[in-house]
Backbone as CSV, one residue per row, in Angstrom:
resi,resn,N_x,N_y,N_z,CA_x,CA_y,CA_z,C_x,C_y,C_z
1,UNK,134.491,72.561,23.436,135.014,73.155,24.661,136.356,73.820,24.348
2,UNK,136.389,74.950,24.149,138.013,76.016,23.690,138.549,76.236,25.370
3,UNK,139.850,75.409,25.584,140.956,75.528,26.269,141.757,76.998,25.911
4,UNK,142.507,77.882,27.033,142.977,78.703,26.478,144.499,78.439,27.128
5,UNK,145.423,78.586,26.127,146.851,78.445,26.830,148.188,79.164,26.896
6,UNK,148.866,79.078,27.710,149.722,80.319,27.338,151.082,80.070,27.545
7,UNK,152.411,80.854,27.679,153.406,80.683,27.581,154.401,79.200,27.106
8,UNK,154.874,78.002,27.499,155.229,76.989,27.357,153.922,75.826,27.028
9,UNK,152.609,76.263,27.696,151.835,75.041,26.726,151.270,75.919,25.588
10,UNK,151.143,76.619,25.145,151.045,77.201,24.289,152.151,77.543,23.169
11,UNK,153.092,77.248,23.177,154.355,77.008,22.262,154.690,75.546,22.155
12,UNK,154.173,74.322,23.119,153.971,72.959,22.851,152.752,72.834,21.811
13,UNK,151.752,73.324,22.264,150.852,73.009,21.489,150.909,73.770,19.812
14,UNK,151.437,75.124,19.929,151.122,75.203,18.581,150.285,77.063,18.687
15,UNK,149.367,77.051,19.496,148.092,77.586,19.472,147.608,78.224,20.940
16,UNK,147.469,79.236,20.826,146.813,79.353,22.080,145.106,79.275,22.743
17,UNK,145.057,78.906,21.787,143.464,78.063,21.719,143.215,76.743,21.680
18,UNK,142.960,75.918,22.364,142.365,74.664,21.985,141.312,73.964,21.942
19,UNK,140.790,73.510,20.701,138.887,72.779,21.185,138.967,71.573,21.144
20,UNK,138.509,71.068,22.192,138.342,70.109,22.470,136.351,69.842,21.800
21,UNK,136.708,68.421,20.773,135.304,68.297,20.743,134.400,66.857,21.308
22,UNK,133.487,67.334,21.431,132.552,66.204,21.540,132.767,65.587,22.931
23,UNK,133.202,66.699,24.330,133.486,66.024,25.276,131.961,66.735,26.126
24,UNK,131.202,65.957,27.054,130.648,65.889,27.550,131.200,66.443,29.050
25,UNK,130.019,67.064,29.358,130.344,68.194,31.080,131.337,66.906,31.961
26,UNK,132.436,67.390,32.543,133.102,66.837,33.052,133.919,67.692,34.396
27,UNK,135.154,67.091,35.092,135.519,67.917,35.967,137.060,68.198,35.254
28,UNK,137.746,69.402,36.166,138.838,69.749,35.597,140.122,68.142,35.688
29,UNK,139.370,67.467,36.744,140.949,66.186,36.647,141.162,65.365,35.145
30,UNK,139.586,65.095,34.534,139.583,64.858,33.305,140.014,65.820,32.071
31,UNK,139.926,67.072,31.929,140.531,67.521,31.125,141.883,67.601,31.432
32,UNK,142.175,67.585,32.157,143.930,67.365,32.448,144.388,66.202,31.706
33,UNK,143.634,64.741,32.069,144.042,63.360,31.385,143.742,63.975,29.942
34,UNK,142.645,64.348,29.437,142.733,64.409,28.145,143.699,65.410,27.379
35,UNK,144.246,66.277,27.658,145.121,67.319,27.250,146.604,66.202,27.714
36,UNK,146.798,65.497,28.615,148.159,64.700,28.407,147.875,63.443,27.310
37,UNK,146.894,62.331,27.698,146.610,61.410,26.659,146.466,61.806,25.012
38,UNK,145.676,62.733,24.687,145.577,62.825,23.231,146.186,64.578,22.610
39,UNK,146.783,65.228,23.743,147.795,66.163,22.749,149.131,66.495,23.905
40,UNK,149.696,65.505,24.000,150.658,65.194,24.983,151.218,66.731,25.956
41,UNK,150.279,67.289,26.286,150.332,68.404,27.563,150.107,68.131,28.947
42,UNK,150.948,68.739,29.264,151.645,68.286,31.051,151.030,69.283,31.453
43,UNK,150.008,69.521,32.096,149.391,70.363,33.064,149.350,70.471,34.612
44,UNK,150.170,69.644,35.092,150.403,69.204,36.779,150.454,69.961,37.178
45,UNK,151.579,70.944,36.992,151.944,72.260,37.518,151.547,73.568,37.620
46,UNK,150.321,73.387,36.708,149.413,74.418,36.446,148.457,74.725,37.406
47,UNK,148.222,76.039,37.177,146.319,76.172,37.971,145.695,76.320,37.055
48,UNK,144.574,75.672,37.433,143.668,76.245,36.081,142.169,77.199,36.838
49,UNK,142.149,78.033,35.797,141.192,79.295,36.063,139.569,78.764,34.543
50,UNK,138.668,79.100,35.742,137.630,79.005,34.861,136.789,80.004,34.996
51,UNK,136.244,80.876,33.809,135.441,82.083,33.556,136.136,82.819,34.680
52,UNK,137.891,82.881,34.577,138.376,83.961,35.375,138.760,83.529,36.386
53,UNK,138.348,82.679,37.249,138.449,82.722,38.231,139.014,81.373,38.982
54,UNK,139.999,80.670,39.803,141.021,79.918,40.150,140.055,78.765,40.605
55,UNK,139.945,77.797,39.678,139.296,76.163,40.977,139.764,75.386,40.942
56,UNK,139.411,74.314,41.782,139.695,72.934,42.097,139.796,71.776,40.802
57,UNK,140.410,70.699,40.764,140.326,70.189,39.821,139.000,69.198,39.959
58,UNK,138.331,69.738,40.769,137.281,68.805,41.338,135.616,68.958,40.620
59,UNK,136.344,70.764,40.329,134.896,71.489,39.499,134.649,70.540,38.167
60,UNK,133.368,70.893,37.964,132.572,70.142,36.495,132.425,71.761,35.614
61,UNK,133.403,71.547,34.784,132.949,71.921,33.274,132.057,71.780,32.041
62,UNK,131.355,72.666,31.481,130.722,72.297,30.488,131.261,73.371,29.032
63,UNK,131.095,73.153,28.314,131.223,73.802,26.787,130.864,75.460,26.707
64,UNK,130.609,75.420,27.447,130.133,77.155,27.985,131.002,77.362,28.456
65,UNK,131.808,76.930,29.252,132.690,77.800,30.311,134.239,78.207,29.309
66,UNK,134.514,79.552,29.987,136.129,79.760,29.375,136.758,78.497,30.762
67,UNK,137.897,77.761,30.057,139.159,76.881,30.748,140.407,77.449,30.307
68,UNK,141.202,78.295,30.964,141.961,78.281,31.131,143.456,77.653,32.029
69,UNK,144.823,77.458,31.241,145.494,77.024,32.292,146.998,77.154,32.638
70,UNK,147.013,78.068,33.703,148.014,78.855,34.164,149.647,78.682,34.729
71,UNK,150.031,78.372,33.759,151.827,77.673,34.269,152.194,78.862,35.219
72,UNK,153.447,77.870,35.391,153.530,78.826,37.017,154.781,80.254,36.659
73,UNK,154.946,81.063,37.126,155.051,81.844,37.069,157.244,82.289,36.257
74,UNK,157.327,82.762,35.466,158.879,82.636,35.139,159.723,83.709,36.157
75,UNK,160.671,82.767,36.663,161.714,83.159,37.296,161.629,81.998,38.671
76,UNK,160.270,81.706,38.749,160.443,80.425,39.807,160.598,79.415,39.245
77,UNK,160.280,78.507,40.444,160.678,77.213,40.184,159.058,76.731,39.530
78,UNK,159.073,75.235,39.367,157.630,74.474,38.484,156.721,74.678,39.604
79,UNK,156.838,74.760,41.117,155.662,74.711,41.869,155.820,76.569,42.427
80,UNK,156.380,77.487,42.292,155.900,78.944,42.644,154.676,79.169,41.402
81,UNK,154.434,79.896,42.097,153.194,80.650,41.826,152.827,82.047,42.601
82,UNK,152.413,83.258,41.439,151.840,84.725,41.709,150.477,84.843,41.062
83,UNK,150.211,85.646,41.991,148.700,85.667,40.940,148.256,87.644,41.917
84,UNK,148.089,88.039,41.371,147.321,89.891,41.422,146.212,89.873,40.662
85,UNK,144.730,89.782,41.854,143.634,90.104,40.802,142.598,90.331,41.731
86,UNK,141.602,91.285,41.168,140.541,91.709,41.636,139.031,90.880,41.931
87,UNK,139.433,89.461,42.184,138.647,88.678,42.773,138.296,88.584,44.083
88,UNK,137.633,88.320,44.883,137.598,88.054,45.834,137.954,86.574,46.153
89,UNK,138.951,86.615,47.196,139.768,85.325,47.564,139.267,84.558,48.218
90,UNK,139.221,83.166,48.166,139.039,82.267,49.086,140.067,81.113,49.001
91,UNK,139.799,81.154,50.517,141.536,80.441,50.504,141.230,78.365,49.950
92,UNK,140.350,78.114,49.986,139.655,76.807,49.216,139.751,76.818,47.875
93,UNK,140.116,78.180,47.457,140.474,77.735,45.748,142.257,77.439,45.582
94,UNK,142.603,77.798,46.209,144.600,77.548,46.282,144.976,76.555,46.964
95,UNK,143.833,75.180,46.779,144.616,73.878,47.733,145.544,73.754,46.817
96,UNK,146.497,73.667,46.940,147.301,72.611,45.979,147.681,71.195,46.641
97,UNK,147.772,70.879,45.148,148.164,69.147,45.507,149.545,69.190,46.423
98,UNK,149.551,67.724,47.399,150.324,68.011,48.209,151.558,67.021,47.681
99,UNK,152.981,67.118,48.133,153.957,66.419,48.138,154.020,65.885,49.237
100,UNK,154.571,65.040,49.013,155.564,63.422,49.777,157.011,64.237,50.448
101,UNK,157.451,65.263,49.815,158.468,65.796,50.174,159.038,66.642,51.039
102,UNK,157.788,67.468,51.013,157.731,68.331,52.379,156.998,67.752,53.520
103,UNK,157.040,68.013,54.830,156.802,68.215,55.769,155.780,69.335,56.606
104,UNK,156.150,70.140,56.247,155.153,71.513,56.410,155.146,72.372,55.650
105,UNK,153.776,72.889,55.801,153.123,74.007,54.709,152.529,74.731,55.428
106,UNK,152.775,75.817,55.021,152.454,77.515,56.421,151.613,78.033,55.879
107,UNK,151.121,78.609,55.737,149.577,79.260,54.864,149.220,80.427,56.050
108,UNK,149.393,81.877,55.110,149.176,82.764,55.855,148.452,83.727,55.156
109,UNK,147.275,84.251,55.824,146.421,85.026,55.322,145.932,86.486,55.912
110,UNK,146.189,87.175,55.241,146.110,88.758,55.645,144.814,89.292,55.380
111,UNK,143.921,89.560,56.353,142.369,89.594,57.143,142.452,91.355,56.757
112,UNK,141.027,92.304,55.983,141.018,93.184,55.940,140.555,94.121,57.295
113,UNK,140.952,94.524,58.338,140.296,95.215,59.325,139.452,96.003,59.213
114,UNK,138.551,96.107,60.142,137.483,97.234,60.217,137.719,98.552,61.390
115,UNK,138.896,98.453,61.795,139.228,99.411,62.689,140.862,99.817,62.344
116,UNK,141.258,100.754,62.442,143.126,100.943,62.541,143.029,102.583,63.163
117,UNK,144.000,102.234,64.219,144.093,103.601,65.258,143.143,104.539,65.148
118,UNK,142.234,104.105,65.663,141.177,104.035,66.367,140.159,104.900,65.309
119,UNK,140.017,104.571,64.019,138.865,104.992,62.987,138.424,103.719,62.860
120,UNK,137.038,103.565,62.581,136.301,102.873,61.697,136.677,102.729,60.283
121,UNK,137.026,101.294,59.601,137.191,101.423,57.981,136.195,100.699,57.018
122,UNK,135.460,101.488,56.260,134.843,101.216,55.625,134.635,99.868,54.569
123,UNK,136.025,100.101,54.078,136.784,99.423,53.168,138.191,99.633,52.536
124,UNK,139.063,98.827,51.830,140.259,99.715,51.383,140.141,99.134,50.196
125,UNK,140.998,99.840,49.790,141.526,99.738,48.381,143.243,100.027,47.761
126,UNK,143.213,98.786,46.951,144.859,98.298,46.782,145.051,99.065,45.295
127,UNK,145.912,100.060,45.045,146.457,99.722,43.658,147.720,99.164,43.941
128,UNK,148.060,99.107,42.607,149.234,98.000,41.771,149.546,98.425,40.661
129,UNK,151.169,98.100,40.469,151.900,98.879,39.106,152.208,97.063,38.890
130,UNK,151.233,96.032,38.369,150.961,94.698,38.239,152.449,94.099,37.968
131,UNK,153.041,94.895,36.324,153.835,94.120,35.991,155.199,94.237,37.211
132,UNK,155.276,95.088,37.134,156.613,95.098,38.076,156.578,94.492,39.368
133,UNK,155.035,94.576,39.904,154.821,93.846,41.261,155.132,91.677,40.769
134,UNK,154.902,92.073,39.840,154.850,90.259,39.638,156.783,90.176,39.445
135,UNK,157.405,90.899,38.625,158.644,90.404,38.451,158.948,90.732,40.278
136,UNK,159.144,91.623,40.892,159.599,91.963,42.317,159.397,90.580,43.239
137,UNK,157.969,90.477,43.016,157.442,89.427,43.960,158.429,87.793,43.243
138,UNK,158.536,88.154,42.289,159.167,86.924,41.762,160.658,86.793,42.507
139,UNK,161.549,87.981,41.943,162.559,88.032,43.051,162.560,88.273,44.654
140,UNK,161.475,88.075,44.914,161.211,87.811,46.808,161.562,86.645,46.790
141,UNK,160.394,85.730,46.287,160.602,84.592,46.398,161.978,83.948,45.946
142,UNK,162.874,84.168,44.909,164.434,83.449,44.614,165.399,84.060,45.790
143,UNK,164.915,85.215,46.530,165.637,85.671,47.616,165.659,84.522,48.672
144,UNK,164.165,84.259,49.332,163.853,83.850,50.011,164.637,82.297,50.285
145,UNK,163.922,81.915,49.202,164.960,80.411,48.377,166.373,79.935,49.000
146,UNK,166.603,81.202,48.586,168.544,81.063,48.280,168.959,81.278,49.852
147,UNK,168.463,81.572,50.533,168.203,81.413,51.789,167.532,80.137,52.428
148,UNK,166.579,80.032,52.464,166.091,78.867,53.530,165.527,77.724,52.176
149,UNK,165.719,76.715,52.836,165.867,75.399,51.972,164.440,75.148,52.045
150,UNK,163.476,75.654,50.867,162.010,75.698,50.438,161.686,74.683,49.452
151,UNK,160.084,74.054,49.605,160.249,73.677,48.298,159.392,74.673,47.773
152,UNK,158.178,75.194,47.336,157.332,76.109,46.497,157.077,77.120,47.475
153,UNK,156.843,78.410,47.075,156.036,79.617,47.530,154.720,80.284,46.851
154,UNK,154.105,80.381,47.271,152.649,80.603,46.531,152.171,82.204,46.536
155,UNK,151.917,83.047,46.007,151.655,84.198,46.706,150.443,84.712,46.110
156,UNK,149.161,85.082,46.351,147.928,85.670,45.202,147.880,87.352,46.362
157,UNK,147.653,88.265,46.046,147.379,89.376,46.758,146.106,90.283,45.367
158,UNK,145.223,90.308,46.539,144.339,91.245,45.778,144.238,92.438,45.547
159,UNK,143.945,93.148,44.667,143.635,94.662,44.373,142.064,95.004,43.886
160,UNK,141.977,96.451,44.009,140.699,97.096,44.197,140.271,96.914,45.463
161,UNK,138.889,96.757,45.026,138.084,97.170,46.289,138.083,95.828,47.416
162,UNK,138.491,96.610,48.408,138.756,94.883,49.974,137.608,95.299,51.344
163,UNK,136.387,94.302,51.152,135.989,94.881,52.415,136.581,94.134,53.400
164,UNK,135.858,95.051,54.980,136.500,94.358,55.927,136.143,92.761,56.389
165,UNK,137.116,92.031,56.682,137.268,90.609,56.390,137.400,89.619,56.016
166,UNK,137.646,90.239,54.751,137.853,89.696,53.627,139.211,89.469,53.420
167,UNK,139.734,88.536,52.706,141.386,88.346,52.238,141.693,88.885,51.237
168,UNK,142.989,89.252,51.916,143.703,90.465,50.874,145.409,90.313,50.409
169,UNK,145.092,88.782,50.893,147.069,88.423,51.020,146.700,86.870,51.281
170,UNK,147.275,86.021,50.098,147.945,84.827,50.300,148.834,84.075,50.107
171,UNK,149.580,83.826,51.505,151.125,83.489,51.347,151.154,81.903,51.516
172,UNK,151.534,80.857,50.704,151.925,79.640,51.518,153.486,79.091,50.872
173,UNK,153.525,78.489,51.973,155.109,78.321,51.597,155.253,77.139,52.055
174,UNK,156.264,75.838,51.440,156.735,74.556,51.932,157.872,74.295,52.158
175,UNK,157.967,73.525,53.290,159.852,73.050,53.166,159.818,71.937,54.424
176,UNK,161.221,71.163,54.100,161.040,69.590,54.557,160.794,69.713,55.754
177,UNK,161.034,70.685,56.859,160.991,70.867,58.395,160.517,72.452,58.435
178,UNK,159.240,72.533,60.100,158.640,73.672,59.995,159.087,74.407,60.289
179,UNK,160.604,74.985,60.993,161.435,76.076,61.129,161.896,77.035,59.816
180,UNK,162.268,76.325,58.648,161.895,76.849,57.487,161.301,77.761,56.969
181,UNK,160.069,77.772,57.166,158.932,77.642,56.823,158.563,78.776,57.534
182,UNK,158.486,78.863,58.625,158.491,79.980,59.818,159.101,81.339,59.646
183,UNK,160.214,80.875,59.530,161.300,81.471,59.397,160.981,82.430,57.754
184,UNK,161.109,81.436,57.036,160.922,82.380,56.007,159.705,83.038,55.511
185,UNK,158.432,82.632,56.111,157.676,83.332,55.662,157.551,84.966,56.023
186,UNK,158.061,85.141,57.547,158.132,86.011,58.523,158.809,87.095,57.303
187,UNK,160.061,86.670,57.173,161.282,87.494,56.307,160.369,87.978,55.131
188,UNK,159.643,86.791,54.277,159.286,87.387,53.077,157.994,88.097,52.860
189,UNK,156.801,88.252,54.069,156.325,89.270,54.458,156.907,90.246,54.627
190,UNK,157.977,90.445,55.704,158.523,92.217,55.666,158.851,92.397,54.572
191,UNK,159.301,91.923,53.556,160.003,92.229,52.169,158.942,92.683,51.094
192,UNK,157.590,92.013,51.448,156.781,92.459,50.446,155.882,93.459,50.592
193,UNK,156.049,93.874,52.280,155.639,94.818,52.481,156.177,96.039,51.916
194,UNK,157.349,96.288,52.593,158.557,97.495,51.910,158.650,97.722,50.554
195,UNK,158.808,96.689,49.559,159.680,96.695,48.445,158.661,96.251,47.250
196,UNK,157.108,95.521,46.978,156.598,95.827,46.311,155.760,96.657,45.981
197,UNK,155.652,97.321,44.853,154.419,98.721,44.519,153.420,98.209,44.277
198,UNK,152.253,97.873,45.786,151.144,97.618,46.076,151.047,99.029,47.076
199,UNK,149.938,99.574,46.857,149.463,100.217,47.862,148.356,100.267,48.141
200,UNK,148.033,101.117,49.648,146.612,100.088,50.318,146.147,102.139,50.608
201,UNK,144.890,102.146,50.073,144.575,103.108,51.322,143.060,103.104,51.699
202,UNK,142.640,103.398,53.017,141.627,103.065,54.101,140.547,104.375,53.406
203,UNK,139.676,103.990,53.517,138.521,104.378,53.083,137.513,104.505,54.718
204,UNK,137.461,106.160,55.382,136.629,105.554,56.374,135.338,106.422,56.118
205,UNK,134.662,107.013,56.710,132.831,107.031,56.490,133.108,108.667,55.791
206,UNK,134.070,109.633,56.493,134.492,111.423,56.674,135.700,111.612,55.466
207,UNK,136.268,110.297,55.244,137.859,110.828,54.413,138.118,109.761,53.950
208,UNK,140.041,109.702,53.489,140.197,108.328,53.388,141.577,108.808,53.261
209,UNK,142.851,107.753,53.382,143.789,107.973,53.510,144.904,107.073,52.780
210,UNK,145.922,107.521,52.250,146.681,106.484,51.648,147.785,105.690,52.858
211,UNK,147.872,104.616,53.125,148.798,104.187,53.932,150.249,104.027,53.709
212,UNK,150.384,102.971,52.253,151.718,103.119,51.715,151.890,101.499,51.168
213,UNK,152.969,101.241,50.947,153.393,99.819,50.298,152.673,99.041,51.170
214,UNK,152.045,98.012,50.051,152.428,96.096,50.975,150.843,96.424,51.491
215,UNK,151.015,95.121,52.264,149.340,94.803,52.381,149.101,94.984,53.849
């Protein structure tokens, strides 16, 4: 079973490959114990992505599958997290484990419409200038921070093709009391609207149109 790893477990380990042998189909909570018990890697903080794509530690792995596992993002803290990708989202793959510490967790999700002043939309479509959207979005979130007393911010926003109803924006955010929380998510929506280079444009049946930044 080849683990793939990157930035800080991947300079612990040595390698950005790891095989694990002779382990039998299992779920991701067990490869976690085994990557701390027998090659002393801390994966808590991680997500882990399999054949691409973000799950639960609940999923069963087998020797076929790519495992990857995704430290959280540099410039935040151990629990932020970004993620930009052309998956289709579901908000059941971004539970994260919960803390003792906070109080409330806001979870906000941006729904693709099928109507905007008064056209029918087919579908839209997001580009992204990726790298710079990930450092930007990174400094949203230390903005946000340094402001309202948070503990993690989470953010995944998709690109390419979005039909309607689909999710196209996920924000969650924690902090010890829900005014916080409120408060800042509100702020760091307008901010990521304006100020990161995401753009959205509407696709309807006759034309299609570019809208502009943000989701």
């Amino acid at each position: 079973m080849k683990i793939k790893l990157f930035a800080q477990l991947k300079d612990d380990f040595g390698s950005s490959t790891l095989d694990l042998k002779n382990v039998k189909p299992c779920n991701i909570s067990k490869i976690r114990e085994i990557l701390r018990s027998e090659f002393n890697l801390e994966t808590e903080n991680c997500m882990c992505a399999v054949n691409m794509k973000y799950v639960r530690d609940d999923i069963f792995v087998s020797d076929k599958d790519e495992i990857a596992f995704i430290p959280p993002v540099s410039g935040g803290s151990s629990d932020d997290f970004i993620e930009i990708t052309e998956k289709k989202l579901n908000l059941s793959d971004y539970s994260f484990k919960k803390s003792t510490k906070y109080g409330s967790e806001l979870i906000f999700c941006g729904i693709s419409r099928d109507h905007n002043q008064g056209k029918l939309v087919q579908k839209l479509f997001y580009e992204c200038y990726e790298e710079m959207a990930r450092s930007e979005i990174s400094n949203l979130i230390k903005k946000v921070k340094e402001k309202y007393d948070l503990g993690f911010v989470k953010v995944v926003h998709r690109i390419g093709e979005v039909l309607p109803g689909e999710i196209s924006l996920i924000v969650i955010v924690s902090s010890v009391h829900r005014l916080e929380s409120i408060k800042a998510i509100e702020e760091f929506l307008n901010l990521l609207k304006n100020q990161i280079p995401i753009w959205k444009k509407e696709i309807y049946s006759d034309n299609s149109t570019w809208i502009g930044k943000g989701a």
